[in-house]
PyMOL Python script that loads the backbone (N, CA, C, O; Angstrom):
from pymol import cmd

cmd.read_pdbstr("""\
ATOM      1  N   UNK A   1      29.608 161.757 109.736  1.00  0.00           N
ATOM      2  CA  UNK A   1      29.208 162.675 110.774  1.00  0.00           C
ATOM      3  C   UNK A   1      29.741 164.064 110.453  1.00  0.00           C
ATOM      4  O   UNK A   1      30.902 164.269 110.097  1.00  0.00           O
ATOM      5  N   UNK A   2      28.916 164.898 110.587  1.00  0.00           N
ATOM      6  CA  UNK A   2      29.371 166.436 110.825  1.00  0.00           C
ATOM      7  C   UNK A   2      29.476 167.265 111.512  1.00  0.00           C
ATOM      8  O   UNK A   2      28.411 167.688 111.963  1.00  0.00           O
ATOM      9  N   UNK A   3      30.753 167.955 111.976  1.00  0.00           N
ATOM     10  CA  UNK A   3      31.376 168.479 112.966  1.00  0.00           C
ATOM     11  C   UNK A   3      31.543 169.728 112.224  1.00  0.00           C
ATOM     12  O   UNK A   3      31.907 169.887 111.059  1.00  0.00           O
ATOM     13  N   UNK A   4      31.130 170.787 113.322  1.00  0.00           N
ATOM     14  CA  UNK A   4      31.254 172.231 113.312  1.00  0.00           C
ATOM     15  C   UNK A   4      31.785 172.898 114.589  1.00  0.00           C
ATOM     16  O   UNK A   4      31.094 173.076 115.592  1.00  0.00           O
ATOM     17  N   UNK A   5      33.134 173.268 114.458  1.00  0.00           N
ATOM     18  CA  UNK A   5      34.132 173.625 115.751  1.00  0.00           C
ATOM     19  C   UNK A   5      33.872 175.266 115.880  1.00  0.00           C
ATOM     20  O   UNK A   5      34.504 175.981 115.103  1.00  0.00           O
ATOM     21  N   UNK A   6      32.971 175.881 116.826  1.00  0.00           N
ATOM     22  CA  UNK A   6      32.788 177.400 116.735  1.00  0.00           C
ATOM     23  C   UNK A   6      34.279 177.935 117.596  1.00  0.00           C
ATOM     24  O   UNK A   6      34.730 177.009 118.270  1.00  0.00           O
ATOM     25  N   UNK A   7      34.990 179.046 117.681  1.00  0.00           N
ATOM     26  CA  UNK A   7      36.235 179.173 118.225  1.00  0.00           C
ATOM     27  C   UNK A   7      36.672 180.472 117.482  1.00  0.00           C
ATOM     28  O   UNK A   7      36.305 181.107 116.493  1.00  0.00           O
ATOM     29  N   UNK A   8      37.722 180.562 118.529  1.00  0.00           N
ATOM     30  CA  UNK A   8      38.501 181.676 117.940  1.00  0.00           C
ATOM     31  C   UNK A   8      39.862 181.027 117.911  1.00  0.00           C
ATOM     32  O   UNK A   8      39.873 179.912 118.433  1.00  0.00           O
ATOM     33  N   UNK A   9      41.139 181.497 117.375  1.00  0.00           N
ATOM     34  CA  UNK A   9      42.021 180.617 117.244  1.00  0.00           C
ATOM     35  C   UNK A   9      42.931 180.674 118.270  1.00  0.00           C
ATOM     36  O   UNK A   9      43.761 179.789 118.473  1.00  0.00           O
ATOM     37  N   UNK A  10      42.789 181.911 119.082  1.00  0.00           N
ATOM     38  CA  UNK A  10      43.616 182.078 119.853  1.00  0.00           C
ATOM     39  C   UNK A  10      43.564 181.301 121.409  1.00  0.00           C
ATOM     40  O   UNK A  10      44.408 181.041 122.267  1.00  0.00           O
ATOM     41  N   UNK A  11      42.029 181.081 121.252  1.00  0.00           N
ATOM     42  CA  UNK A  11      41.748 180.584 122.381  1.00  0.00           C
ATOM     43  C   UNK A  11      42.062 178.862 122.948  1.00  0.00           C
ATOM     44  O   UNK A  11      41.677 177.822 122.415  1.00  0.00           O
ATOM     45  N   UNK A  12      42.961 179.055 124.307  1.00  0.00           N
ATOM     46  CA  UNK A  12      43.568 177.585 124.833  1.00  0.00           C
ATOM     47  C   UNK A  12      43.102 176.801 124.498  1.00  0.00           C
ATOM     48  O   UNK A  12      43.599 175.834 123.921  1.00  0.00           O
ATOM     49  N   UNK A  13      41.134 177.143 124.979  1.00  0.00           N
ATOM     50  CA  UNK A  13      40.441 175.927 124.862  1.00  0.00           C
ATOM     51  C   UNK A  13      40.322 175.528 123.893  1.00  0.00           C
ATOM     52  O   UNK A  13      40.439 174.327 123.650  1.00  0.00           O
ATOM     53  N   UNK A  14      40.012 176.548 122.908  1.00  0.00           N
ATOM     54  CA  UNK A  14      39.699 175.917 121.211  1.00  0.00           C
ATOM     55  C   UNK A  14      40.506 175.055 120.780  1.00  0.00           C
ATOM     56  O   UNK A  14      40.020 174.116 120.149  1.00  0.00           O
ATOM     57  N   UNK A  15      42.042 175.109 120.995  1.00  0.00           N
ATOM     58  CA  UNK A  15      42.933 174.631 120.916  1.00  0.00           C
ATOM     59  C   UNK A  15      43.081 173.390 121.091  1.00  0.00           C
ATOM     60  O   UNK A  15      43.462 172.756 120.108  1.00  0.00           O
ATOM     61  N   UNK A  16      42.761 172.425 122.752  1.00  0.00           N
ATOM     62  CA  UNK A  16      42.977 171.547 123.060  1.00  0.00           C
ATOM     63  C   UNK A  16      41.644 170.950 122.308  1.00  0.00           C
ATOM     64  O   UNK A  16      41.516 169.734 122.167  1.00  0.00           O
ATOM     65  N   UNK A  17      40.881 171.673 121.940  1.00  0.00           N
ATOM     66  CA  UNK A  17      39.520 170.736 120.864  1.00  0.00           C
ATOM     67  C   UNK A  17      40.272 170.378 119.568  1.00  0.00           C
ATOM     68  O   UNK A  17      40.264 169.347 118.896  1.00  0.00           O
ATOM     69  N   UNK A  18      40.805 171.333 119.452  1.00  0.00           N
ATOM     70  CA  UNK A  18      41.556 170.968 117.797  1.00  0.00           C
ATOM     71  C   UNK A  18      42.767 170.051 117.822  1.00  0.00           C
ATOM     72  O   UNK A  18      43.100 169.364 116.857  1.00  0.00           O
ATOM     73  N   UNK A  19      43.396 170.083 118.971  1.00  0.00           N
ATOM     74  CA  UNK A  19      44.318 169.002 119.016  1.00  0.00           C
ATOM     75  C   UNK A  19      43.699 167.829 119.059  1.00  0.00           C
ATOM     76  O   UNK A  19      44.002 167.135 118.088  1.00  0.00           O
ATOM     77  N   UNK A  20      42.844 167.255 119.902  1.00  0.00           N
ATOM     78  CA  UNK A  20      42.332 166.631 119.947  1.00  0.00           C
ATOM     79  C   UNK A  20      41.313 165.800 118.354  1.00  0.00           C
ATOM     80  O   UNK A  20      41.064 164.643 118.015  1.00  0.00           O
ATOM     81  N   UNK A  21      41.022 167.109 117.816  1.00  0.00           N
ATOM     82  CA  UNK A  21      40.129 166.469 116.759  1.00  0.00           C
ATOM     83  C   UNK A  21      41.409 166.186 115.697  1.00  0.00           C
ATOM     84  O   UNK A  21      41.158 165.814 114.551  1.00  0.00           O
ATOM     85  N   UNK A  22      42.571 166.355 116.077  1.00  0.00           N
ATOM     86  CA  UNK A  22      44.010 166.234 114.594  1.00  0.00           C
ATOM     87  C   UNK A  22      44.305 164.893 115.320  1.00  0.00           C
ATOM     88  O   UNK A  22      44.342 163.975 114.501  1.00  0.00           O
ATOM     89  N   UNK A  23      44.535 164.476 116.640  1.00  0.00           N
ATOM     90  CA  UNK A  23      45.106 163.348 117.281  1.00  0.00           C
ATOM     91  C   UNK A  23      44.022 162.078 116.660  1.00  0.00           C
ATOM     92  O   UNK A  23      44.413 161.096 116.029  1.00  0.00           O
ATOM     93  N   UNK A  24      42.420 162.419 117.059  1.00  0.00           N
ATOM     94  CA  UNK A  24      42.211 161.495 116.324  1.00  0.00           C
ATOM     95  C   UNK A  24      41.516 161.367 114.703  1.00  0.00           C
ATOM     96  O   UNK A  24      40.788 160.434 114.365  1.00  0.00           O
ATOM     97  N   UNK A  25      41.841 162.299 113.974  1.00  0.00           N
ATOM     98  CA  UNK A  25      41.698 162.542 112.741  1.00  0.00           C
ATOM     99  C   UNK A  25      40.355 162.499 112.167  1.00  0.00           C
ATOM    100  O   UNK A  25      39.979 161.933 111.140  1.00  0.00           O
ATOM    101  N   UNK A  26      39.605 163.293 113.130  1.00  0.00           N
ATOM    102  CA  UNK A  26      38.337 163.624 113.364  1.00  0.00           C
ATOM    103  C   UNK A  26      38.245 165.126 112.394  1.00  0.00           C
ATOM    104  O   UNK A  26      38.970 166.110 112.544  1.00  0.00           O
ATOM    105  N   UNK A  27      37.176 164.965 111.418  1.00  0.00           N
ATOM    106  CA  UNK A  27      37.120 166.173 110.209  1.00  0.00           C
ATOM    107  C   UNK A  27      35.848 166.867 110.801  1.00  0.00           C
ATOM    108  O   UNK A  27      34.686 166.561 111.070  1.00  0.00           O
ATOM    109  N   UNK A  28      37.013 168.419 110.890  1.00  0.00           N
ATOM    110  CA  UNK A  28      35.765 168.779 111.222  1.00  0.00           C
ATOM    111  C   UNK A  28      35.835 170.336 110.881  1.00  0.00           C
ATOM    112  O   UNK A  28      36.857 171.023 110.847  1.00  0.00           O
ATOM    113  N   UNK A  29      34.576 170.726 110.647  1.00  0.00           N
ATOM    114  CA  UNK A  29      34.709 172.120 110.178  1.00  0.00           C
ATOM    115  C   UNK A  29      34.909 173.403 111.398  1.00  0.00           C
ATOM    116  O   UNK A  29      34.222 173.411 112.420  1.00  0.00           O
ATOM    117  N   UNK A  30      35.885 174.384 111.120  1.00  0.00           N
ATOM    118  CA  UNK A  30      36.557 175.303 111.865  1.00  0.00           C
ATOM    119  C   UNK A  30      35.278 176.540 111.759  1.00  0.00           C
ATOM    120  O   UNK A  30      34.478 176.546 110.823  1.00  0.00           O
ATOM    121  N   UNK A  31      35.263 177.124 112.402  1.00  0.00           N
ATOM    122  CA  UNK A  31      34.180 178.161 112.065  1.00  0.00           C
ATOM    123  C   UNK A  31      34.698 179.596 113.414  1.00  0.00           C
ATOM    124  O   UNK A  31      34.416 179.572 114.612  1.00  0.00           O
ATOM    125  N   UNK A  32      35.383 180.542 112.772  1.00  0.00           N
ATOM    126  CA  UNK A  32      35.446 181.381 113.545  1.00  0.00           C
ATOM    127  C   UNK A  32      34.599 182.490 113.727  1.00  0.00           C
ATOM    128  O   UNK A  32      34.154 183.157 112.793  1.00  0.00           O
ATOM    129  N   UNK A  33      34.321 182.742 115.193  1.00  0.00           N
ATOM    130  CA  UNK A  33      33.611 183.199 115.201  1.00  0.00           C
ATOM    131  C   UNK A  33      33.965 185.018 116.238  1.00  0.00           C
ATOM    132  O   UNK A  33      34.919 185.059 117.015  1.00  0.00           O
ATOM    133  N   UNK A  34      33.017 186.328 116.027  1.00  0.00           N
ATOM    134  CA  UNK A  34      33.165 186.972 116.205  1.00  0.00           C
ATOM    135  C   UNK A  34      33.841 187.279 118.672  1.00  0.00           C
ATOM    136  O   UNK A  34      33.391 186.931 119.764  1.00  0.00           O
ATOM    137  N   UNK A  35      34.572 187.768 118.351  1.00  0.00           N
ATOM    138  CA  UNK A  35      34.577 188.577 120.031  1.00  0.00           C
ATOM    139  C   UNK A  35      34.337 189.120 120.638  1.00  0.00           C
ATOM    140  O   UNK A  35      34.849 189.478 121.698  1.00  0.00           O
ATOM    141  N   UNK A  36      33.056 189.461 119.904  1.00  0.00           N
ATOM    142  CA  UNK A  36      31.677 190.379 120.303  1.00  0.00           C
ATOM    143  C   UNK A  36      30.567 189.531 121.276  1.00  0.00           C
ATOM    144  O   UNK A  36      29.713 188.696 120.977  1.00  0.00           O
ATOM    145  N   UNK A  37      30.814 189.896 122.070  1.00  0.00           N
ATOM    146  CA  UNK A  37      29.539 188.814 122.603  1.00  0.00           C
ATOM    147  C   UNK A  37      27.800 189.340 122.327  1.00  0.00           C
ATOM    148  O   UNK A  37      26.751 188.707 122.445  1.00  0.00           O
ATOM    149  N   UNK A  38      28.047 190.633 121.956  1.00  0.00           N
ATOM    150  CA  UNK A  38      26.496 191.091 121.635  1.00  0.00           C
ATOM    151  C   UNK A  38      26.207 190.720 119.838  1.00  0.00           C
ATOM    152  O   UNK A  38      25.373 191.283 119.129  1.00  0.00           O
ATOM    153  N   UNK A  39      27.120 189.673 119.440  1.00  0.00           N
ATOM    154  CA  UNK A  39      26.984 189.684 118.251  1.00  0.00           C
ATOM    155  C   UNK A  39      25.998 188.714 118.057  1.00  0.00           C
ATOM    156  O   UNK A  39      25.699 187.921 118.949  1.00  0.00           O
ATOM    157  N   UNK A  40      25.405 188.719 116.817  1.00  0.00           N
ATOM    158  CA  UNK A  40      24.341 187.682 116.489  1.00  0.00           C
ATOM    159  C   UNK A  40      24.547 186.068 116.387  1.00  0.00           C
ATOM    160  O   UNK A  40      23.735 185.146 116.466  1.00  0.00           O
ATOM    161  N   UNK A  41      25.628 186.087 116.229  1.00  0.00           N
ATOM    162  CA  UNK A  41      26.325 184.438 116.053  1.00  0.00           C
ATOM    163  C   UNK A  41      26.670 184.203 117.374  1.00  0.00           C
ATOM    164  O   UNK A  41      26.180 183.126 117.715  1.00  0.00           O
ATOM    165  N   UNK A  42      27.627 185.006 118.750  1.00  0.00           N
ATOM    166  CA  UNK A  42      27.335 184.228 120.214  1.00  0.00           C
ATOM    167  C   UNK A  42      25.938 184.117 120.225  1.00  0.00           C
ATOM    168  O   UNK A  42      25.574 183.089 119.654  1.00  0.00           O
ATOM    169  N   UNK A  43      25.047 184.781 120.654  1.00  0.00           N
ATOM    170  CA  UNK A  43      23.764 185.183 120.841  1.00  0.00           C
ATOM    171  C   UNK A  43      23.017 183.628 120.475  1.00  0.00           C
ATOM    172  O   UNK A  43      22.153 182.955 121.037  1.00  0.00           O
ATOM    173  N   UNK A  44      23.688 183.492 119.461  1.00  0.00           N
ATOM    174  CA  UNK A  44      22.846 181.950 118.806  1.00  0.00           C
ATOM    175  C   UNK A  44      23.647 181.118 119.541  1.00  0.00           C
ATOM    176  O   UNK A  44      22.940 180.369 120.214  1.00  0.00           O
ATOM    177  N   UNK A  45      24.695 180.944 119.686  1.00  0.00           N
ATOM    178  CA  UNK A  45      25.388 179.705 120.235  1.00  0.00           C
ATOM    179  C   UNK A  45      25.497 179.742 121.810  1.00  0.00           C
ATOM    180  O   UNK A  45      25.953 178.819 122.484  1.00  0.00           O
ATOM    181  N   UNK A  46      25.054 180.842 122.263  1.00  0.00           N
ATOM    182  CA  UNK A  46      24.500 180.878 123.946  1.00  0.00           C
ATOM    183  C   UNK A  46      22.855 180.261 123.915  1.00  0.00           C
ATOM    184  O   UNK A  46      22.478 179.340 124.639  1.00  0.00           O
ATOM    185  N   UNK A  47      22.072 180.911 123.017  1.00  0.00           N
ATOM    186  CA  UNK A  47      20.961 179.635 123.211  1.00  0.00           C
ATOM    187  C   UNK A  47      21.113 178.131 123.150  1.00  0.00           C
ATOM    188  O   UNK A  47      20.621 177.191 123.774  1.00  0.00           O
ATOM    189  N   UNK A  48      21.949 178.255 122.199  1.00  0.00           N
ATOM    190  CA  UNK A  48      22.238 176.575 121.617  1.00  0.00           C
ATOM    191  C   UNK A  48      22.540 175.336 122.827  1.00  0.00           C
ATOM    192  O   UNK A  48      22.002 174.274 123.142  1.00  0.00           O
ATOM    193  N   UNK A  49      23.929 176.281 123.372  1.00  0.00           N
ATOM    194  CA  UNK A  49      24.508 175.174 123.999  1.00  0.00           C
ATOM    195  C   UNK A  49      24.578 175.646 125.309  1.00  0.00           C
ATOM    196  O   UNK A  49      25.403 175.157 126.081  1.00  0.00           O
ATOM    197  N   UNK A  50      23.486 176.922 125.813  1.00  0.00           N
ATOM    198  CA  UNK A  50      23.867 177.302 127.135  1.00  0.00           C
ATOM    199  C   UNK A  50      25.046 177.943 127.786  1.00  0.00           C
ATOM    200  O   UNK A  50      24.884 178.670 128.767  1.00  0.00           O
ATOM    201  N   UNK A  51      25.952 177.760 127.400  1.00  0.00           N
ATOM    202  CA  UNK A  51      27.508 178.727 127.679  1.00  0.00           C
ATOM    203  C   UNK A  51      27.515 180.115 126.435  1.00  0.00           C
ATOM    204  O   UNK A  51      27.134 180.147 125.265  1.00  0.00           O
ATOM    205  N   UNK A  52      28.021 180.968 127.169  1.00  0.00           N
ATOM    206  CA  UNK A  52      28.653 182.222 126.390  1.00  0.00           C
ATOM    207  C   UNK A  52      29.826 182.382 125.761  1.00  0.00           C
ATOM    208  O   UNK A  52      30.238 183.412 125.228  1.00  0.00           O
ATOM    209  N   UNK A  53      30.542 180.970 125.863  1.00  0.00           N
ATOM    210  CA  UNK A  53      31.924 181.386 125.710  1.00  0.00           C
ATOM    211  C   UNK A  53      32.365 180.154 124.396  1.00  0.00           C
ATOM    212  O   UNK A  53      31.341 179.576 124.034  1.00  0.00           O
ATOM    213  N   UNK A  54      33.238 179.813 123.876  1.00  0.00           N
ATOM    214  CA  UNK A  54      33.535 179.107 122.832  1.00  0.00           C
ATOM    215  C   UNK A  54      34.640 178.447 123.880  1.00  0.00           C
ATOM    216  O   UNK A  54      34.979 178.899 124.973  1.00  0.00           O
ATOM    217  N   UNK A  55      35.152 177.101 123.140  1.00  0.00           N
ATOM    218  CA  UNK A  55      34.259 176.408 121.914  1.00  0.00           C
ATOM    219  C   UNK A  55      33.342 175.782 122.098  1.00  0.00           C
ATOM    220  O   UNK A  55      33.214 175.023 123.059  1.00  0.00           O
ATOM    221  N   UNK A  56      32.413 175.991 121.112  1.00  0.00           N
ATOM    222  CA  UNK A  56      31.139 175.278 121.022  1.00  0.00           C
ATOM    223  C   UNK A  56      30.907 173.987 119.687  1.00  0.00           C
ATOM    224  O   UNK A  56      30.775 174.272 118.496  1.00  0.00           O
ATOM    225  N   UNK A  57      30.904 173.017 120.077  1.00  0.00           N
ATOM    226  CA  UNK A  57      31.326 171.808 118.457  1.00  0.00           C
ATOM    227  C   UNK A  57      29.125 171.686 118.671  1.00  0.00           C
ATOM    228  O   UNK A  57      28.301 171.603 119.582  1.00  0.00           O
ATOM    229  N   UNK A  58      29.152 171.751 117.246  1.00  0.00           N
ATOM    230  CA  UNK A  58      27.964 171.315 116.571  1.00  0.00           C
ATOM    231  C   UNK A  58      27.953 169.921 115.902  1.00  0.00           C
ATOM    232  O   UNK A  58      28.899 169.606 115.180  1.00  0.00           O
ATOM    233  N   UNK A  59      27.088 169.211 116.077  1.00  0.00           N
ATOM    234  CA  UNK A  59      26.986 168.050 116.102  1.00  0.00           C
ATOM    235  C   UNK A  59      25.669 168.048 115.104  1.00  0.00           C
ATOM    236  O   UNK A  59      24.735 168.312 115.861  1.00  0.00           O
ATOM    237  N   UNK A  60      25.184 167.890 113.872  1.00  0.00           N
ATOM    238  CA  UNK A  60      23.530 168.023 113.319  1.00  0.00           C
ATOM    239  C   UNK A  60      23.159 169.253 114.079  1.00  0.00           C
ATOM    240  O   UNK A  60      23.645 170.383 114.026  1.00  0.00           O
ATOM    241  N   UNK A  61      21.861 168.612 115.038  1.00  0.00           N
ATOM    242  CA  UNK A  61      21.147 170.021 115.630  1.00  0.00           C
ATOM    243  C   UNK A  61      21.426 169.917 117.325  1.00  0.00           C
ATOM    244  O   UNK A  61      20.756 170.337 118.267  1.00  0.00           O
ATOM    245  N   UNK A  62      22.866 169.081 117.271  1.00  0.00           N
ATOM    246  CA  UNK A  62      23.014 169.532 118.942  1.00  0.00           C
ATOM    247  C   UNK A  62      24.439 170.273 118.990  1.00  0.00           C
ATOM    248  O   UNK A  62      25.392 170.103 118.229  1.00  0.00           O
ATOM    249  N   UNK A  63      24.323 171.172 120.130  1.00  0.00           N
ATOM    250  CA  UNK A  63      25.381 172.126 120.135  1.00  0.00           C
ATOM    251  C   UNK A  63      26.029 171.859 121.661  1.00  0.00           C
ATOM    252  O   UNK A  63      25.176 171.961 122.542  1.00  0.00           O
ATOM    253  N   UNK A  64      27.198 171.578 122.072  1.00  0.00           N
ATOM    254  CA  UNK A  64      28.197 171.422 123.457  1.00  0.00           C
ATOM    255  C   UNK A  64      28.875 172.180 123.261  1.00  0.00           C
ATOM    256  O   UNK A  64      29.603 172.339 122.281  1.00  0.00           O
ATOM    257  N   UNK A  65      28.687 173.085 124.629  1.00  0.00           N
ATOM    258  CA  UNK A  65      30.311 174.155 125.324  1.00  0.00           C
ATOM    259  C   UNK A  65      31.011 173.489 126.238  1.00  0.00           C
ATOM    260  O   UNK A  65      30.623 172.586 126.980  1.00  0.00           O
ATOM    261  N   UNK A  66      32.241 174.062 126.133  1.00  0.00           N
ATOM    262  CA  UNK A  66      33.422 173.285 127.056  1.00  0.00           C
ATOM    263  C   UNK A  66      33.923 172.252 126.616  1.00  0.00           C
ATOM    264  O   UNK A  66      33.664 171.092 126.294  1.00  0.00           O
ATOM    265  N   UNK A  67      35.069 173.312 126.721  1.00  0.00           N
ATOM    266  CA  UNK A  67      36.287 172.019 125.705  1.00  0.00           C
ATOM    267  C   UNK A  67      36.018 170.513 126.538  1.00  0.00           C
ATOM    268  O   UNK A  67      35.902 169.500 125.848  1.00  0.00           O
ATOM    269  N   UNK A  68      35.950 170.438 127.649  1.00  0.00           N
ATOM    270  CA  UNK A  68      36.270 169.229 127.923  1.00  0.00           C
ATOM    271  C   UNK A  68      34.653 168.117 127.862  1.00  0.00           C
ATOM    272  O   UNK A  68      34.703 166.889 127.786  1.00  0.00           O
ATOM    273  N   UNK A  69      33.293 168.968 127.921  1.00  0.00           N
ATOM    274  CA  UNK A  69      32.337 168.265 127.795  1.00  0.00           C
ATOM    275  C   UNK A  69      32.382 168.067 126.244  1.00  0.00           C
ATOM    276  O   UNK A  69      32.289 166.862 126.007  1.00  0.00           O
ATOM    277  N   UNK A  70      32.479 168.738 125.213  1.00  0.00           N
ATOM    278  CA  UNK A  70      33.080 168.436 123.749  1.00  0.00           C
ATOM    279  C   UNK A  70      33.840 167.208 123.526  1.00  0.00           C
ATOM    280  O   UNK A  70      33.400 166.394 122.714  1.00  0.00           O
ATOM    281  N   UNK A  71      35.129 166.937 124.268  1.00  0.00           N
ATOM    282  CA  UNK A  71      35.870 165.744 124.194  1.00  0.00           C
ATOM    283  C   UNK A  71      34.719 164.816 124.889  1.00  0.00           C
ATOM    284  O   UNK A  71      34.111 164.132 124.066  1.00  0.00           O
ATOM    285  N   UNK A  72      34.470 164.724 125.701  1.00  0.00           N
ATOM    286  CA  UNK A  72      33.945 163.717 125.939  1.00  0.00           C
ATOM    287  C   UNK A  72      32.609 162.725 125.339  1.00  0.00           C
ATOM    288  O   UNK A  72      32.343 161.540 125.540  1.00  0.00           O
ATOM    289  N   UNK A  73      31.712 164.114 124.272  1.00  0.00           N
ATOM    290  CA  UNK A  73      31.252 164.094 123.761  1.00  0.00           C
ATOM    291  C   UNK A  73      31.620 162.641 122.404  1.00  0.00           C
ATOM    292  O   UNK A  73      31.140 161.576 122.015  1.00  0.00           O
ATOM    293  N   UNK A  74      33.155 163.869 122.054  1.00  0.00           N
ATOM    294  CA  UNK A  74      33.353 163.104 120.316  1.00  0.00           C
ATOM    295  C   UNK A  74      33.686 161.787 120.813  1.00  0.00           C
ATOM    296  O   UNK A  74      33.332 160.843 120.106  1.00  0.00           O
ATOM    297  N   UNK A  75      34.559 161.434 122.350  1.00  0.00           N
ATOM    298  CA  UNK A  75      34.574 159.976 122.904  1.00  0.00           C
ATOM    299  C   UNK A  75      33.599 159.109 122.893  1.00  0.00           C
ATOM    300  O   UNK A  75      33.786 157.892 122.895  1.00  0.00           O
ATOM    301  N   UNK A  76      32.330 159.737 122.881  1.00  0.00           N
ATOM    302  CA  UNK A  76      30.933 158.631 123.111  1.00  0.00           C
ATOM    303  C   UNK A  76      30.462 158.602 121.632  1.00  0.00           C
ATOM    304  O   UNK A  76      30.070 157.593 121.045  1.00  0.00           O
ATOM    305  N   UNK A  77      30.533 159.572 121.228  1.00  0.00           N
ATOM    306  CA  UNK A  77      29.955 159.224 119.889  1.00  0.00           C
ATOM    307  C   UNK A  77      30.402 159.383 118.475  1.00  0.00           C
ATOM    308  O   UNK A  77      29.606 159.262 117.544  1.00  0.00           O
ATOM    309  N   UNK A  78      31.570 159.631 118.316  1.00  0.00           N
ATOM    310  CA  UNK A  78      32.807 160.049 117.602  1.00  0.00           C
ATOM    311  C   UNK A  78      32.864 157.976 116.949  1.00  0.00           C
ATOM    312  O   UNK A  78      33.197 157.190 117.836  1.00  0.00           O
ATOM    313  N   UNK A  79      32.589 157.437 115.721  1.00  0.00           N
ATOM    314  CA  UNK A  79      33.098 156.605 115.076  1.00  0.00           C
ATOM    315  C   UNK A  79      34.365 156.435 114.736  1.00  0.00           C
ATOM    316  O   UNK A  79      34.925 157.354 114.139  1.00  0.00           O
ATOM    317  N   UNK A  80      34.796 155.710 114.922  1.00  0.00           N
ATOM    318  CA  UNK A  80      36.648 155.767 114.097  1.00  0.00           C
ATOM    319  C   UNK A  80      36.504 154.609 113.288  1.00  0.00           C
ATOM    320  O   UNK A  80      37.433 154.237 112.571  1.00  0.00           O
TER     321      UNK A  80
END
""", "prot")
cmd.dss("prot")
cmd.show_as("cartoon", "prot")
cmd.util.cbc("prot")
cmd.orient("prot")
């Protein structure tokens, strides 16, 4: 499976995604992204997943905002 974590590093939420993806040793790619919200990369990941704000985990061609709909996400469909 391939995981794409959009985020900034500073951010809480991103954070408790990344703890989360180290707790259960879930690989996944980090992808930081700009703090521009008029930038072309939010712009795409507000269509994607409907929220403006990060983190946003990419999944293939589906995209979830909110750290906590994300966890619950890699819970349902996350293999170990």
């Amino acid at each position: 499976m391939t995981y794409k974590l959009y985020q900034f590093k500073e951010c809480p939420y991103c954070a408790k995604v990344r703890g989360y993806l180290q707790e259960n040793k879930i690989e996944c790619e980090l992808i930081n992204v700009s703090y521009d919200r008029d930038s072309e990369e939010r712009k795409m990941l507000l269509k994607q997943s409907g929220v403006g704000t990060v983190p946003v985990l990419q999944h293939n061609e589906k995209f979830i905002g909110d750290s906590t709909r994300i966890i619950e996400y890699l819970n349902e469909h996350h293999t170990k």
